[in-house]
KEVEXZA-897615 format. One record per residue: x, z, y of N, C-alpha, C in turn. Coordinates in pm, whole numbers, padded with zeros to 5 digits, always signed. Layout:
n_X  n_Z  n_Y  ca_X  ca_Z  ca_Y  c_X  c_Z  c_Y
X  Z  Y  X  Z  Y  X  Z  Y
...
END
This chain:
n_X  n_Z  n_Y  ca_X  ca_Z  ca_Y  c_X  c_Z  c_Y
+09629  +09016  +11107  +09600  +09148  +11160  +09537  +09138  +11298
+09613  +09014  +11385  +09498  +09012  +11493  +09355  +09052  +11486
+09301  +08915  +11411  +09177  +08900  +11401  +09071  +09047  +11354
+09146  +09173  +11359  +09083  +09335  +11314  +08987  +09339  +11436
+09030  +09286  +11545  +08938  +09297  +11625  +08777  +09252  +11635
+08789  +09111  +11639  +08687  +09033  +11602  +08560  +09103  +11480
+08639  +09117  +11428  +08610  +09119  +11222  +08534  +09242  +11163
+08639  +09346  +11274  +08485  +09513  +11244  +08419  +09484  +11291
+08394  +09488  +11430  +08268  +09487  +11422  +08157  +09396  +11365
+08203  +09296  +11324  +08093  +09194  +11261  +08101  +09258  +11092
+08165  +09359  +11036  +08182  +09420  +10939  +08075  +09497  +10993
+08053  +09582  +11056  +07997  +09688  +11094  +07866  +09621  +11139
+07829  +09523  +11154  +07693  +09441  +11109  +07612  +09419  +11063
+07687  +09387  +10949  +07691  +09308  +10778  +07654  +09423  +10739
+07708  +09588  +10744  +07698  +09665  +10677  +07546  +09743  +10688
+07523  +09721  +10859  +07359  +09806  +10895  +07320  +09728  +10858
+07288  +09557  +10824  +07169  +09475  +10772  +07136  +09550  +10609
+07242  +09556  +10589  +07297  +09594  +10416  +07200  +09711  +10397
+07219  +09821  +10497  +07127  +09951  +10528  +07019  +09934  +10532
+06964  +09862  +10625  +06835  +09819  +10636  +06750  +09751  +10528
+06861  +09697  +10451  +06717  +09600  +10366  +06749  +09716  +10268
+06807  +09807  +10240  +06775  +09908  +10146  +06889  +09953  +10038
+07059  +09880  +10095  +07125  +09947  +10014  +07141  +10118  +10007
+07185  +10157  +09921  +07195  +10298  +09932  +07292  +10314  +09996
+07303  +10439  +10105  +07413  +10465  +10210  +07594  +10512  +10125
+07505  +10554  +10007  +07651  +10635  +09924  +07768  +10440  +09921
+07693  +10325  +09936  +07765  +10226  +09858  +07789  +10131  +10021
+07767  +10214  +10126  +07812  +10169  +10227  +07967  +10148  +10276
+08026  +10244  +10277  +08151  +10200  +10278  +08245  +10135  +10199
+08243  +10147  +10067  +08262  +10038  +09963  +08203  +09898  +09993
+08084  +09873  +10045  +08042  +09762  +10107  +08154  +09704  +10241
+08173  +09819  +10274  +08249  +09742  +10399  +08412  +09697  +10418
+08446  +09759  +10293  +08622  +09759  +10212  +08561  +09598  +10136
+08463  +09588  +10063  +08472  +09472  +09996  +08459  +09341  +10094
+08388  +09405  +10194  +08349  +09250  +10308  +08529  +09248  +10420
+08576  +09348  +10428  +08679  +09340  +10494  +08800  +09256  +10397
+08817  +09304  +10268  +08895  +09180  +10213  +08816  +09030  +10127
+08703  +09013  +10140  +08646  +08874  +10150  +08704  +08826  +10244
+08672  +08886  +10388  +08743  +08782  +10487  +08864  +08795  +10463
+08947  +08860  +10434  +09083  +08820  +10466  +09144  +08739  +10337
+09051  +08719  +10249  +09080  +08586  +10149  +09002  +08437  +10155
+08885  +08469  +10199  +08847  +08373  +10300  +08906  +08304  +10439
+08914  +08361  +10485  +08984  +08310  +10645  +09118  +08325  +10671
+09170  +08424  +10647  +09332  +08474  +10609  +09381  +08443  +10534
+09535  +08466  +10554  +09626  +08432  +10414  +09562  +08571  +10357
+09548  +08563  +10225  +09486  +08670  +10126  +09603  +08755  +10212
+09609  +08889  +10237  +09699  +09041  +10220  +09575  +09110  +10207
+09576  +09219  +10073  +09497  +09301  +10042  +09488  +09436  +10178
+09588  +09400  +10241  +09596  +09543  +10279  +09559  +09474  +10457
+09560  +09365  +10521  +09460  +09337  +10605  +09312  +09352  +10558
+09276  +09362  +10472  +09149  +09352  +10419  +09111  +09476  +10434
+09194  +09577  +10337  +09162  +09735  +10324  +09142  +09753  +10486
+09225  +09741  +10572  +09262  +09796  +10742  +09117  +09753  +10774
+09110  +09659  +10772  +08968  +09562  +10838  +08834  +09660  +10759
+08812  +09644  +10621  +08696  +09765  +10578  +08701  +09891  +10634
+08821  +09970  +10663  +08820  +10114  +10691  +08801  +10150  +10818
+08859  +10039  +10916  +08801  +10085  +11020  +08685  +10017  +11102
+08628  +09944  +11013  +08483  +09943  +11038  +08426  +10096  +10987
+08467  +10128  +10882  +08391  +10283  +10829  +08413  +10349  +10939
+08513  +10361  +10993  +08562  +10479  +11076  +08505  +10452  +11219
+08465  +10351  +11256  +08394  +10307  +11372  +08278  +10352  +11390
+08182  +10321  +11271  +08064  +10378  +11217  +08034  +10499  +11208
+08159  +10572  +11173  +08108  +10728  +11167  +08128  +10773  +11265
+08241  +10743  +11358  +08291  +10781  +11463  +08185  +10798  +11589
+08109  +10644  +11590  +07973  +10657  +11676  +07885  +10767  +11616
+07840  +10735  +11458  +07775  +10799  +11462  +07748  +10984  +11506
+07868  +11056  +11467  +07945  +11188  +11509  +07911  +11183  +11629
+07891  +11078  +11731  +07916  +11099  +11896  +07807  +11115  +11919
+07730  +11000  +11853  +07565  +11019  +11907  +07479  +11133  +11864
+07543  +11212  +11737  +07470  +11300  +11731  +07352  +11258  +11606
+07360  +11144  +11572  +07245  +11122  +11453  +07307  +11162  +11318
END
């Protein structure tokens, strides 16, 4: 659970490259739930639910800016 820190935002990365080369935005946050528990079965002891924490609040980071900035 430490490592939530590190991990969104490099979630939240992964996810605008994802944007950019042309995924559709509807499969963005599902993109970022699936890359949040890769790593945490990759690098972590597997817990599904570090994984879920780690995808969602990259989503919620993302919208959160985005809401602020106004785009």
């Amino acid at each position: 659970m430490e490592s939530n820190t590190i991990v969104v935002p490099i979630i939240v990365g992964l996810v605008e490259v994802a944007k950019r080369v042309g995924l559709p935005t509807k499969f963005l946050p599902l993109l970022a739930v699936v890359l949040g528990i890769a790593n945490s079965y990759l690098f972590n002891e597997f817990s599904i639910i570090d994984g879920l924490v780690s995808g969602l609040m990259a989503v919620g980071l993302f919208s959160g800016v985005k809401a602020s900035v106004g785009k």
